[in-house]
KEKE-3310 file (N, C-alpha, C; in steps of 0.2 Angstrom, whole numbers, plus 5000, padded with zeros to 4 digits):
npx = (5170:5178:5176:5187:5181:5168:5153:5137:5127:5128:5132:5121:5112:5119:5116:5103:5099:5103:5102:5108:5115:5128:5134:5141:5148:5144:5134:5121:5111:5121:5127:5134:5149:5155:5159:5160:5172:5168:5182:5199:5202:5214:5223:5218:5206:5193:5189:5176:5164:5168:5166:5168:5162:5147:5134:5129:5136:5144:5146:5137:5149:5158:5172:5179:5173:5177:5189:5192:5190:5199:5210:5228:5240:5231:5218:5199:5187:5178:5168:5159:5146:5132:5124:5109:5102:5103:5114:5130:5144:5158:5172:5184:5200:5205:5201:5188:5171:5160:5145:5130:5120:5132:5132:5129:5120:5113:5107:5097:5085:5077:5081:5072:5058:5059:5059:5047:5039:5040:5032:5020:5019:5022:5012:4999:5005:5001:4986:4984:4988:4980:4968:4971:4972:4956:4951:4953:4945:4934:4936:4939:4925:4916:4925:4924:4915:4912:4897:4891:4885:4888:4896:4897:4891:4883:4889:4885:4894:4900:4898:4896:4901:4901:4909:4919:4932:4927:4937:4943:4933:4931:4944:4940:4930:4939:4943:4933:4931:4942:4954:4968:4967:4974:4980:4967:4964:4974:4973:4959:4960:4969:4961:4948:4957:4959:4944:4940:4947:4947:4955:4958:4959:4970:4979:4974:4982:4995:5006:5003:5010:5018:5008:5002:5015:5015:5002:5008:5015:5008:5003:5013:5018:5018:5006:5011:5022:5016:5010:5019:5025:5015:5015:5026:5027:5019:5024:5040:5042:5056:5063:5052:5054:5067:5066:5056:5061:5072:5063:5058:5071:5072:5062:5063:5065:5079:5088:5094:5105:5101:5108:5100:5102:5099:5108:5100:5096:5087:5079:5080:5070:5073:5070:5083:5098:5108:5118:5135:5136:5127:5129:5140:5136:5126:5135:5141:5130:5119:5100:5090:5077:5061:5060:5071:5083:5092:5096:5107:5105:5098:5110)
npy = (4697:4687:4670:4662:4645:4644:4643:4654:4650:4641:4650:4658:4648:4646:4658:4661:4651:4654:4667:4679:4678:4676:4659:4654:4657:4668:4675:4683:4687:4690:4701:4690:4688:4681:4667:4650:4637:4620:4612:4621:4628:4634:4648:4647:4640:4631:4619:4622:4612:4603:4594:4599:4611:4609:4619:4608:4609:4620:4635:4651:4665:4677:4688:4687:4674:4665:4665:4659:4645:4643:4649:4654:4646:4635:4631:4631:4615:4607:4594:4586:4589:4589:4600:4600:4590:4595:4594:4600:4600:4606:4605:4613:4623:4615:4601:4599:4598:4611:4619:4618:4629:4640:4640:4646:4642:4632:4640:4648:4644:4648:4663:4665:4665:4671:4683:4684:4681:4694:4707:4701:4702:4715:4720:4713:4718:4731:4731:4722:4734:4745:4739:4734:4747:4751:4741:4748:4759:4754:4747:4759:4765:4757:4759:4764:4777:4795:4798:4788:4773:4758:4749:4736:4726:4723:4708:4693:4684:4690:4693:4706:4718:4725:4731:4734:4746:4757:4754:4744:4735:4735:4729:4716:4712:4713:4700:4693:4696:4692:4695:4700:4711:4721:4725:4728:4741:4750:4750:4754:4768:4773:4771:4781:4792:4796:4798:4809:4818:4820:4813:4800:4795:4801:4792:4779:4764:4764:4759:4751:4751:4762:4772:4774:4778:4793:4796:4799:4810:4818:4832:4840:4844:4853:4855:4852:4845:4834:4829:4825:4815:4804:4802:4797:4787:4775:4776:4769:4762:4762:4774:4782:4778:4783:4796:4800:4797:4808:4820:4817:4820:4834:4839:4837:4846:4852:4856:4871:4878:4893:4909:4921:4938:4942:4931:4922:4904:4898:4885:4882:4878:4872:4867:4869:4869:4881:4896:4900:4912:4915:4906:4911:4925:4917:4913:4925:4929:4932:4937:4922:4920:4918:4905:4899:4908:4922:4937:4951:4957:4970:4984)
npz = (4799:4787:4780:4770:4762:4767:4761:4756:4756:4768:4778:4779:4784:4795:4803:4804:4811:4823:4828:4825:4837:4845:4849:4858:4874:4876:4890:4888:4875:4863:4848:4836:4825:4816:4808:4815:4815:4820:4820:4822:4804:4798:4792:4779:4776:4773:4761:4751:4749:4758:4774:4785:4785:4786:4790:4802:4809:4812:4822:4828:4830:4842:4842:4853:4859:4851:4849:4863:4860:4849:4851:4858:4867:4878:4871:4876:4869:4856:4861:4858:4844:4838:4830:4825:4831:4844:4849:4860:4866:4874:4881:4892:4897:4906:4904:4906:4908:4902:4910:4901:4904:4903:4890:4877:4865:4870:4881:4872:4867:4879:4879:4869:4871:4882:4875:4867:4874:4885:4880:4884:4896:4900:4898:4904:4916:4915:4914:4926:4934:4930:4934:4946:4954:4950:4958:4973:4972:4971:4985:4992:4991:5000:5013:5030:5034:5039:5044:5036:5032:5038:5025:5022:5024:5016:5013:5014:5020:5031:5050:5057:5072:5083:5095:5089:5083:5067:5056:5061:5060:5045:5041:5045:5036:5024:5024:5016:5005:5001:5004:5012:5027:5032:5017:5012:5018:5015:5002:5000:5007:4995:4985:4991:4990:4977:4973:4982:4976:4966:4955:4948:4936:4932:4943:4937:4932:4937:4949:4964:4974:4973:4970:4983:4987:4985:4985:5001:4999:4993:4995:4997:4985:4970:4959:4944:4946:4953:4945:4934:4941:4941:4931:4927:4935:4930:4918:4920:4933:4942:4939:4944:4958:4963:4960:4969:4981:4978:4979:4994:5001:4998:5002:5017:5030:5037:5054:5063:5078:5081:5089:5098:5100:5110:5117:5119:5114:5100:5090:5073:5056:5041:5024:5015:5017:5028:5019:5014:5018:5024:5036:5040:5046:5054:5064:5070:5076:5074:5070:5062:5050:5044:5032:5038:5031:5034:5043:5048:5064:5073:5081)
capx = (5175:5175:5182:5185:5177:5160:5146:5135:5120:5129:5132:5112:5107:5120:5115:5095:5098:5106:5096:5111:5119:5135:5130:5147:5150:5140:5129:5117:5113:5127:5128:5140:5150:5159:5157:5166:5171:5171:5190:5201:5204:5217:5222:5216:5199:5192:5186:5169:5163:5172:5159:5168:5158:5139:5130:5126:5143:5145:5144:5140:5151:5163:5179:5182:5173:5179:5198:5192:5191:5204:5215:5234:5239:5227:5211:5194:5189:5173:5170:5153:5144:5127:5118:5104:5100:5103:5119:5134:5147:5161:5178:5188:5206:5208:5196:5180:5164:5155:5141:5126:5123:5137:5132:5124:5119:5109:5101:5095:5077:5075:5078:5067:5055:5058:5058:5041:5034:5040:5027:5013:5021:5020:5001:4996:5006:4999:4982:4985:4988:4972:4962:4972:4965:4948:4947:4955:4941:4928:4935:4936:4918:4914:4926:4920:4916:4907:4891:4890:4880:4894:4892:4901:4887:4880:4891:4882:4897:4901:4896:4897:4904:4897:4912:4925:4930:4924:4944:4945:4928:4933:4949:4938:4927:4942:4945:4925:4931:4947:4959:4972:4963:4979:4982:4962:4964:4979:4970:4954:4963:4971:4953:4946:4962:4957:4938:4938:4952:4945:4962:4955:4961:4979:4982:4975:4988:5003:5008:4997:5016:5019:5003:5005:5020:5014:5000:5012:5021:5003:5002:5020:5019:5014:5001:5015:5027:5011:5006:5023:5027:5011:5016:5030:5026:5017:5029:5046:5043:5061:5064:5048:5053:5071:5065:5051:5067:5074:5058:5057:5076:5072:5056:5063:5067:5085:5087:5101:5102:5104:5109:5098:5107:5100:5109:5094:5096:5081:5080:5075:5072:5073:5072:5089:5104:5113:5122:5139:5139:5121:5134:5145:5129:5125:5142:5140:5124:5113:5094:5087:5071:5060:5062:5083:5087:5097:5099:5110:5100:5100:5113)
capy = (4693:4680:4664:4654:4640:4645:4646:4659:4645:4638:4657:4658:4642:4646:4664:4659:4645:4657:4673:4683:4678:4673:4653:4652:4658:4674:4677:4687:4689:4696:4699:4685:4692:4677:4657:4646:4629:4616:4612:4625:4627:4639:4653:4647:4638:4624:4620:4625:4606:4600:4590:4604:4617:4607:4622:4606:4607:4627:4638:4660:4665:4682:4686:4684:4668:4661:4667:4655:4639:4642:4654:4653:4643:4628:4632:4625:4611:4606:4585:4581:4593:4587:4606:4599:4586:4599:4592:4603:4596:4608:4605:4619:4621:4609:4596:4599:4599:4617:4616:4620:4636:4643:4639:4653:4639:4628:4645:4652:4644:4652:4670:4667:4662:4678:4691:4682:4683:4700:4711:4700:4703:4722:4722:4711:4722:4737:4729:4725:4739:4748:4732:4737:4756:4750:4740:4751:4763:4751:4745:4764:4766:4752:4757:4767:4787:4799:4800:4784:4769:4752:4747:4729:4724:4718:4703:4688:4679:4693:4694:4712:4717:4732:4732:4735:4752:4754:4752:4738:4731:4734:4724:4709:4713:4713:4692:4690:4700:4689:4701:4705:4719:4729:4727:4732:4748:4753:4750:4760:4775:4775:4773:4787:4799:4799:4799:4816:4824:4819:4813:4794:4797:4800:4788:4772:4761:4764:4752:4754:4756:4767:4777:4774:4785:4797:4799:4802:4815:4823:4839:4843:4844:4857:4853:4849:4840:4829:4825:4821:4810:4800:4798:4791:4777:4772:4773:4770:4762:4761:4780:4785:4778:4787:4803:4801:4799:4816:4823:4817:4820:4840:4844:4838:4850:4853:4861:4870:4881:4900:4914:4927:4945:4944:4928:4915:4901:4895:4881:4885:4873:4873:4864:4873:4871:4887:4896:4900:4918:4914:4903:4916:4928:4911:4911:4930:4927:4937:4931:4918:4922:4916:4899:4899:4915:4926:4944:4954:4961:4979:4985)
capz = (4797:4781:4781:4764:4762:4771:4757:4759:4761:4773:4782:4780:4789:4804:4806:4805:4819:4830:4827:4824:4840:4847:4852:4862:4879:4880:4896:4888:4869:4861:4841:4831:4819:4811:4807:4821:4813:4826:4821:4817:4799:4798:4789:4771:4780:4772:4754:4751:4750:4764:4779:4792:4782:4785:4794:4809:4812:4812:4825:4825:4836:4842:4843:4862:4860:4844:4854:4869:4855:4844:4852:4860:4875:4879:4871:4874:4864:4856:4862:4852:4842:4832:4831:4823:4837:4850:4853:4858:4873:4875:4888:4895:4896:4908:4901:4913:4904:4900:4909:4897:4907:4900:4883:4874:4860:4874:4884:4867:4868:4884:4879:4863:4875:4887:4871:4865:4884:4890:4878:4887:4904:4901:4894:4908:4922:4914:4913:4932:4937:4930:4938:4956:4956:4950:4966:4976:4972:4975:4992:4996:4992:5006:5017:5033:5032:5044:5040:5029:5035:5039:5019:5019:5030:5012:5014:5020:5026:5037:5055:5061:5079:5084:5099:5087:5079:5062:5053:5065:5057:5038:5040:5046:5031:5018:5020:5013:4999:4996:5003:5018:5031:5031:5010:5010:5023:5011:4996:5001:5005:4990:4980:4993:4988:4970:4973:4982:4972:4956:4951:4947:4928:4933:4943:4935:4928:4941:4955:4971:4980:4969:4971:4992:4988:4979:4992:5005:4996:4989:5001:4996:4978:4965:4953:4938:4950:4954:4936:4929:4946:4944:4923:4928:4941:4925:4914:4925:4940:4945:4941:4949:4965:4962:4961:4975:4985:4978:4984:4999:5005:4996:5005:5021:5034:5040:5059:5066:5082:5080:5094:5098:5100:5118:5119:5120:5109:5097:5085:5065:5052:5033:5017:5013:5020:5025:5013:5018:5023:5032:5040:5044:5049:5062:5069:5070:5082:5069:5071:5058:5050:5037:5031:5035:5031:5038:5042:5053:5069:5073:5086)
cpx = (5173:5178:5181:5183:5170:5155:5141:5127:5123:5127:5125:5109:5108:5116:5107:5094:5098:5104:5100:5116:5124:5133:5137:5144:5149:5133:5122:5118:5115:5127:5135:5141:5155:5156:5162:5164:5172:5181:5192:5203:5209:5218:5217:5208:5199:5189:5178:5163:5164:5166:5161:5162:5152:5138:5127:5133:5146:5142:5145:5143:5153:5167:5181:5181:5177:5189:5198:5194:5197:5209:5223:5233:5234:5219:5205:5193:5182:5173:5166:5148:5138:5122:5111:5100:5100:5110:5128:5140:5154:5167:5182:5195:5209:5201:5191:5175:5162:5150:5136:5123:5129:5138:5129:5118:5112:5103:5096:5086:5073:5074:5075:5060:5052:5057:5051:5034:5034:5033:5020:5015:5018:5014:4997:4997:5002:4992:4979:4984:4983:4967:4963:4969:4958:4946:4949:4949:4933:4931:4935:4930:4915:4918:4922:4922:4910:4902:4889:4889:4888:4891:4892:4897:4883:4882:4889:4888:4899:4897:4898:4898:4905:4902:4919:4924:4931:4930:4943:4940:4928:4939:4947:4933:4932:4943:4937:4929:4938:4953:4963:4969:4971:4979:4974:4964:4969:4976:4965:4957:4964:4964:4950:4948:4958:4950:4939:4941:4952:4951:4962:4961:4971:4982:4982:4979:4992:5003:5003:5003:5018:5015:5001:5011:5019:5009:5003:5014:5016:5003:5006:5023:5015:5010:5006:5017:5022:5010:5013:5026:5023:5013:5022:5030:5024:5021:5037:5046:5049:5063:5060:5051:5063:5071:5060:5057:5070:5069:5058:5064:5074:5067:5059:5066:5076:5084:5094:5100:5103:5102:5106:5103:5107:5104:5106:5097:5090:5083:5075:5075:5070:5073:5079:5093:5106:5118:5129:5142:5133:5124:5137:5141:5129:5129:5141:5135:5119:5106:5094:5079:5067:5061:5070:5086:5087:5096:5101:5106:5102:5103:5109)
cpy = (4688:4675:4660:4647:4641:4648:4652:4654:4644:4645:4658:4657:4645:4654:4666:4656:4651:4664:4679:4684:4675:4666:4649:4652:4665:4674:4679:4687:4694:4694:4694:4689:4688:4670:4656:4639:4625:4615:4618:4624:4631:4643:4653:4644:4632:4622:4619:4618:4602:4598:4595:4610:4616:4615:4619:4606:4615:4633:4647:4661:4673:4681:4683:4676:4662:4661:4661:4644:4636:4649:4652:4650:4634:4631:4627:4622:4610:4599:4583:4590:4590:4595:4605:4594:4589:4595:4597:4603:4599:4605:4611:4618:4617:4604:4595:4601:4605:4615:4621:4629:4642:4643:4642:4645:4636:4633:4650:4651:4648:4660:4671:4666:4669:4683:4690:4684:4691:4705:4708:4702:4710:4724:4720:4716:4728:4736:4727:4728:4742:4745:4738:4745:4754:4746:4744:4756:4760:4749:4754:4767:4762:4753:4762:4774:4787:4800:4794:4778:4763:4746:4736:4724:4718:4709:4696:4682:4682:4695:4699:4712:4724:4736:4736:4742:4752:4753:4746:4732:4731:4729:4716:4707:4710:4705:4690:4691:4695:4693:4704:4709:4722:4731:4731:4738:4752:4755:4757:4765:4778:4777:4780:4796:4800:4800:4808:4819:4823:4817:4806:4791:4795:4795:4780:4771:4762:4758:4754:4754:4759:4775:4780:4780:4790:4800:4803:4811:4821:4832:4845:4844:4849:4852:4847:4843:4831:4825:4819:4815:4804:4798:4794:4786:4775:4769:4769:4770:4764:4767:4783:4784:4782:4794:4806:4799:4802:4818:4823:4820:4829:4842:4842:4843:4850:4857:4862:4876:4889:4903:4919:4933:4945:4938:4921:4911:4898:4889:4884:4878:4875:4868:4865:4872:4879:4889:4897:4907:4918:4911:4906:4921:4924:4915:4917:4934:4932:4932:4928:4921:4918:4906:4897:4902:4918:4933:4946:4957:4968:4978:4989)
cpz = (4792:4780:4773:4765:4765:4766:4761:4761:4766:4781:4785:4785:4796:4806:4807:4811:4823:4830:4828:4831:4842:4852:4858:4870:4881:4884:4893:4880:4866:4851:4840:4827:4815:4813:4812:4818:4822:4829:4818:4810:4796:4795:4781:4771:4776:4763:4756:4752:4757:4769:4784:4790:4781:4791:4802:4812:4813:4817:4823:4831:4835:4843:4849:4864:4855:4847:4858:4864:4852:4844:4855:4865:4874:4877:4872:4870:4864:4857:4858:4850:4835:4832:4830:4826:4844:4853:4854:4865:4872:4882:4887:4894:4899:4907:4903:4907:4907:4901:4905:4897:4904:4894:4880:4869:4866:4880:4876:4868:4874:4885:4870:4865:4879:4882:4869:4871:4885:4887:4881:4891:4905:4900:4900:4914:4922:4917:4922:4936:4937:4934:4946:4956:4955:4955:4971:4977:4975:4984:4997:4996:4999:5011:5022:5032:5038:5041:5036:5032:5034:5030:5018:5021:5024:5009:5017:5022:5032:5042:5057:5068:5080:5091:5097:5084:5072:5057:5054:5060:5049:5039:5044:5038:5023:5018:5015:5006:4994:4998:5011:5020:5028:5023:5009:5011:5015:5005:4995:5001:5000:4986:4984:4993:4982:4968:4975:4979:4966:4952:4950:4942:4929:4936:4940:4930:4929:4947:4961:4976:4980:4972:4979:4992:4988:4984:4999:5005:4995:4992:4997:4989:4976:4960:4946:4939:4951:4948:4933:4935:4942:4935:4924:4930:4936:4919:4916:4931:4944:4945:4945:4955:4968:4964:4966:4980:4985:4982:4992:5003:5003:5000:5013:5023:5038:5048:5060:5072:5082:5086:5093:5100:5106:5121:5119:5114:5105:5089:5078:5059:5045:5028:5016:5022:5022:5022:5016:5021:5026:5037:5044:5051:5056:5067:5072:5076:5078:5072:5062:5056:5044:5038:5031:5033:5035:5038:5049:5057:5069:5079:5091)
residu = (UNK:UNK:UNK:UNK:UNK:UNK:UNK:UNK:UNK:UNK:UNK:UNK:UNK:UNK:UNK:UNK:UNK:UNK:UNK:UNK:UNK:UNK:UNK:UNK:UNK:UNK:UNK:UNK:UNK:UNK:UNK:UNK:UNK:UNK:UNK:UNK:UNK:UNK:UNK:UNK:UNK:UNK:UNK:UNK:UNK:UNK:UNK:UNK:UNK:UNK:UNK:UNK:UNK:UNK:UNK:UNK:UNK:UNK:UNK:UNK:UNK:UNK:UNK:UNK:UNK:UNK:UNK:UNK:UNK:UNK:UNK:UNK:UNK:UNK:UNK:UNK:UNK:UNK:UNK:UNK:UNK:UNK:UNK:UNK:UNK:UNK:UNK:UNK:UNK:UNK:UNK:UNK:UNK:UNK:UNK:UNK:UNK:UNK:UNK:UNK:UNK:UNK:UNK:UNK:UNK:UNK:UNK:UNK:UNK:UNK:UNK:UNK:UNK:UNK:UNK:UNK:UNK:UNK:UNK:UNK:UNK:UNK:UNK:UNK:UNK:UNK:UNK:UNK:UNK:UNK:UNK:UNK:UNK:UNK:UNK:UNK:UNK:UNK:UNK:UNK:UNK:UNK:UNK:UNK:UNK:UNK:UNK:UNK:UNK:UNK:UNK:UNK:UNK:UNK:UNK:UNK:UNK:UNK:UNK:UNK:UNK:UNK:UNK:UNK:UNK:UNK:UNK:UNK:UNK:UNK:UNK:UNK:UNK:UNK:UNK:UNK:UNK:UNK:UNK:UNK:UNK:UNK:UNK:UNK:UNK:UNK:UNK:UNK:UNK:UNK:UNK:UNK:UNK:UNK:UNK:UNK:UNK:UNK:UNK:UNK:UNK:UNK:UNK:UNK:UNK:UNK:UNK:UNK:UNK:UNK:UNK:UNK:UNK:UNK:UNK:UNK:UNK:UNK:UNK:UNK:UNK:UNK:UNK:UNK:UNK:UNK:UNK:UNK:UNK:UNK:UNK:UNK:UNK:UNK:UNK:UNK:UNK:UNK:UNK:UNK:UNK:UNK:UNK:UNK:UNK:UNK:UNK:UNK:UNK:UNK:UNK:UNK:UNK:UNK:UNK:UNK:UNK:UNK:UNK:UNK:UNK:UNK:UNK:UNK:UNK:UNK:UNK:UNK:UNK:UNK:UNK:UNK:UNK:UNK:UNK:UNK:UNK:UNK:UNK:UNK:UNK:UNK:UNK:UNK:UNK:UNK:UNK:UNK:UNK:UNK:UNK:UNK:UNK:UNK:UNK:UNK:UNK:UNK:UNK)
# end
């Protein structure tokens, strides 16, 4: 939209300040896509000189917000406006102060703030997350194996206890190191999964509740299934643990009871529901065979 009287400096400075967005009454950075005089100037605007036309006095706004202003009815009103002092004191339609919160113009530092930040956030999480497998590895180096001398022993704050069993005596070991017994224990496994299965590579740089998943799951996964699961938790936590919930509802087993021909009943279970003439088959008293298929017995 173009309003006469709003120079194209002027346009500039406001669309610089506000970084192209709406400094109203949007929640969230929303594009502006016209000037918002403090007062309205109506249909014809204002001469190009005019003091309403200073840039500190000009907000970028939208239509829904720019409606809220200077729209039908009682609209809200601006009470003090110095943009260039950070001053900007809206009332509503019944004359109650906007609190700032609600001010797109006065949250603005905050999300230029969080868009500045979040690319460390993701480097660091990343960065993290490599770290947490790389201890994970080292705690299951040290924790206890058949055959493998009680390593943690190298700690000289810890006093070993030759009553406990040796789990028992690792999660006494994990506070030397800085570290919850249980988050150790969970840890190590994790490191002791990808030590013997050579799969170290794949998983560094996923979540460690992520990679606890993914452990659980491992038995019950083909090769592919594994790989692009574990690319995921890295890239898409929140889908990984989506689809590790398909997984798990699909590999679970189903039960239902099936009628021997001599009458006996036996329970069968399956991934797979029955289809619906295996159904029929059931009801029929066929046996069950197989993984949850069906076939008609001999008479």
């Amino acid at each position: 939209m173009t309003q006469r009287g709003v120079t194209k400096r002027a346009r500039r400075v406001v669309e610089k300040r506000s970084h192209g967005w709406c400094e109203l009454f949007c929640i969230l950075p929303t594009p502006g896509n016209q000037i918002v005089h403090s007062d309205h100037q109506g249909m014809g605007g204002a001469a190009s000189d005019a003091e309403c036309n200073d840039p500190n006095v000009l907000l970028h706004g939208c239509q829904e917000c720019h409606n809220k202003l200077h729209g039908p009815g009682t609209p809200w009103a601006i009470a003090k406006i110095d943009l260039g002092a950070g001053v900007l004191e809206i009332v509503d339609d019944e004359r109650r102060a906007v609190p700032h919160e609600r001010i797109f113009f006065h949250m603005r530092p905050w999300w230029l703030e969080a868009l500045a930040k979040y690319p460390d956030l993701t480097t660091k999480l990343g960065q993290w997350n490599a770290l947490g497998y790389q201890v994970a590895e080292l705690l299951g180096f040290f924790a206890p194996e058949k055959g493998k001398p009680p390593l943690w022993n190298v700690c000289e704050e810890f006093e070993p206890n030759p009553n406990l069993r040796p789990w028992d005596e690792f999660r006494r070991f994990a506070p030397c190191v800085g570290m919850p017994g249980s988050k150790a224990v969970e840890m190590a496994r994790i490191g002791q999964w990808g030590v013997e299965d050579g799969i170290g590579p794949i998983l560094s740089g996923a979540d460690l509740d992520a990679l606890d998943a993914l452990r659980s799951l491992a038995k019950k996964l083909d090769a592919t299934e594994f790989v692009e699961l574990a690319e995921l938790a890295k890239a898409n936590p929140r889908k990984f643990f989506d689809e590790i919930d398909k997984v798990r509802a699909g590999k679970r087993r189903r039960a239902w009871v099936v009628e021997e021909l001599d009458g006996r009943l036996r329970t069968e279970k399956s991934k797979d529901k029955p289809t619906l003439l295996e159904g029929e088959a059931l009801i029929r008293g066929t046996v069950a065979v197989g993984a949850g298929r069906v076939k008609e017995g001999e008479e």
